[in-house]
C-alpha positions as CSV (number, residue, x, y, z in Angstrom):
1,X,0.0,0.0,0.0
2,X,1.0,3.5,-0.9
3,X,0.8,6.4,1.3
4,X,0.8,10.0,0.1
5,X,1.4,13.1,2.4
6,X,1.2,16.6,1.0
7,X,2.4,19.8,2.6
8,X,3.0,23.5,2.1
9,X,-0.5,25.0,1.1
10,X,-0.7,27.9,2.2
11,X,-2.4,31.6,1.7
12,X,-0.1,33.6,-1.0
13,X,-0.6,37.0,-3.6
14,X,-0.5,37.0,-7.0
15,X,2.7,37.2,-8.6
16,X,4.5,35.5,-5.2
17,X,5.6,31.4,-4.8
18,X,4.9,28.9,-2.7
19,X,6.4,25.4,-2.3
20,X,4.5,22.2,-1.9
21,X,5.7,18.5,-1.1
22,X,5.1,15.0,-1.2
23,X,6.1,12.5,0.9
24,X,5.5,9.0,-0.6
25,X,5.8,5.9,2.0
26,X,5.5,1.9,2.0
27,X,6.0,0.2,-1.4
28,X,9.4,1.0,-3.4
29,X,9.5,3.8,-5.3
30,X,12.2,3.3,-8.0
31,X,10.0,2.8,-10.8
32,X,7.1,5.3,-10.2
33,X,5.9,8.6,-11.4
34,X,4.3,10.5,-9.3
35,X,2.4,13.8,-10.2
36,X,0.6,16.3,-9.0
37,X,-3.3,18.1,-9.8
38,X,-5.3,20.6,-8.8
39,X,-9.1,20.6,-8.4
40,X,-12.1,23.7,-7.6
41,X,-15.4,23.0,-6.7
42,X,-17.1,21.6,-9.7
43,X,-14.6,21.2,-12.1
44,X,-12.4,18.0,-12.6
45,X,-9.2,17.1,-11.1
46,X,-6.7,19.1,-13.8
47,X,-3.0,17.6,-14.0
48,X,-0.6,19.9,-12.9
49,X,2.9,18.2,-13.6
50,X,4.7,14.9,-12.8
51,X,7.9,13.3,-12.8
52,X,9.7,9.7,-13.2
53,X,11.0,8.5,-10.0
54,X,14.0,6.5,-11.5
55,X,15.3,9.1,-14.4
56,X,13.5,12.4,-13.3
57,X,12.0,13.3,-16.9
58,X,9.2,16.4,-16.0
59,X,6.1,17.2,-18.0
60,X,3.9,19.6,-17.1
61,X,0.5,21.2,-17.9
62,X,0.4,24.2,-20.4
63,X,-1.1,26.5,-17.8
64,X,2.1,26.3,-15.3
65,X,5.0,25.2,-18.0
66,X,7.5,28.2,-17.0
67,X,6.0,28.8,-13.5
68,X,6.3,25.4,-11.8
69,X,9.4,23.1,-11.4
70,X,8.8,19.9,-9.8
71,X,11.6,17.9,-8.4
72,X,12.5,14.8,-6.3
73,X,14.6,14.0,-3.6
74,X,14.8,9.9,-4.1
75,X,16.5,9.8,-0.1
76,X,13.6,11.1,1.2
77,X,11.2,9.2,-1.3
78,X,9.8,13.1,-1.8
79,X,8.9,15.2,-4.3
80,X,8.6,19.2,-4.4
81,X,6.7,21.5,-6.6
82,X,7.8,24.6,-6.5
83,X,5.0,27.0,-7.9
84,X,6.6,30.9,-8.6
85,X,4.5,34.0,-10.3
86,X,1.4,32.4,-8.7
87,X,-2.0,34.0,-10.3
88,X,-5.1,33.8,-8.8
89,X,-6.3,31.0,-11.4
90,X,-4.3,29.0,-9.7
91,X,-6.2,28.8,-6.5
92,X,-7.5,25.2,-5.6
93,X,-6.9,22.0,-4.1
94,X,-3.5,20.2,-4.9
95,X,-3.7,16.4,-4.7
96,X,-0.3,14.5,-5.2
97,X,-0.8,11.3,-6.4
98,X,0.8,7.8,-7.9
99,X,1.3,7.0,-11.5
100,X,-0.1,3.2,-12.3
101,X,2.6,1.5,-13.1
102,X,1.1,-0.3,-16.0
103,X,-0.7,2.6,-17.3
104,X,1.2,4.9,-20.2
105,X,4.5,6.7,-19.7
106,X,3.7,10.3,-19.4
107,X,0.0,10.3,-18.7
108,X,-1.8,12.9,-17.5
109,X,-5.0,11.4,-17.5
110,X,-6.2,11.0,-13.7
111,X,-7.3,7.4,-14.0
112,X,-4.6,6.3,-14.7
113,X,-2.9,7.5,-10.8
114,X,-4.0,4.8,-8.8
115,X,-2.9,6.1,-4.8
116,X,-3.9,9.9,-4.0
117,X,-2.9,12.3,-1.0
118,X,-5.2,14.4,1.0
119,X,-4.8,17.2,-0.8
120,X,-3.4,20.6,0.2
121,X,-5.6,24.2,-0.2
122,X,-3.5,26.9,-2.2
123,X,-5.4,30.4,-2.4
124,X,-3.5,33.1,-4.3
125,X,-4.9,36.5,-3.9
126,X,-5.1,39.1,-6.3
């Protein structure tokens, strides 16, 4: 069983950067992607950006290519997004989650993450 921890939301204005992370625990972690999405009341959970645990390839959504950078820390089975020049569009729920390991490489498709996290409230002020 895989456990997911996020932490890091906070309350931020537009135009400032905030840091989330992800702590993964129980199974190994050498061959999983693990990604992150965001989700507002009544709209679907939207992919954010993810990376490969065992060669760090990143691929990210068109709204937050430039903006966010998300990185691991393999040690510490962790993985940080760091969000900079935050708008206020970006305001919702952040859910780190675990890639399927027999679903594509590179998905971004939501069903195919198969352990989520709690989720962690980001509100960016304008």
């Amino acid at each position: 069983q895989v456990q997911l921890v996020e932490s890091g939301g906070g309350l931020v204005q537009a135009g400032g950067s905030l840091s989330l992370s992800c702590a993964a625990s129980g199974r190994a972690f050498s061959s999983y992607t693990l990604g992150w999405f965001r989700q507002t009341p009544g709209k679907e959970r939207e992919f954010v950006a993810a990376i490969t645990w065992s060669s760090g390839v990143t691929y990210y959504a068109d709204s937050v290519k430039g903006r966010f950078t998300i990185s691991r820390d393999n040690a510490k089975n962790t993985v940080y997004p760091q969000m900079n020049s935050l708008k206020p569009e970006d305001t919702a729920v952040y859910y780190c989650a675990r890639k399927s390991p027999l679903s594509p490489c590179l998905s971004r498709a939501s069903g195919n993450f198969d352990s989520w996290g709690q989720g962690t409230q980001v509100t960016v002020s304008s």
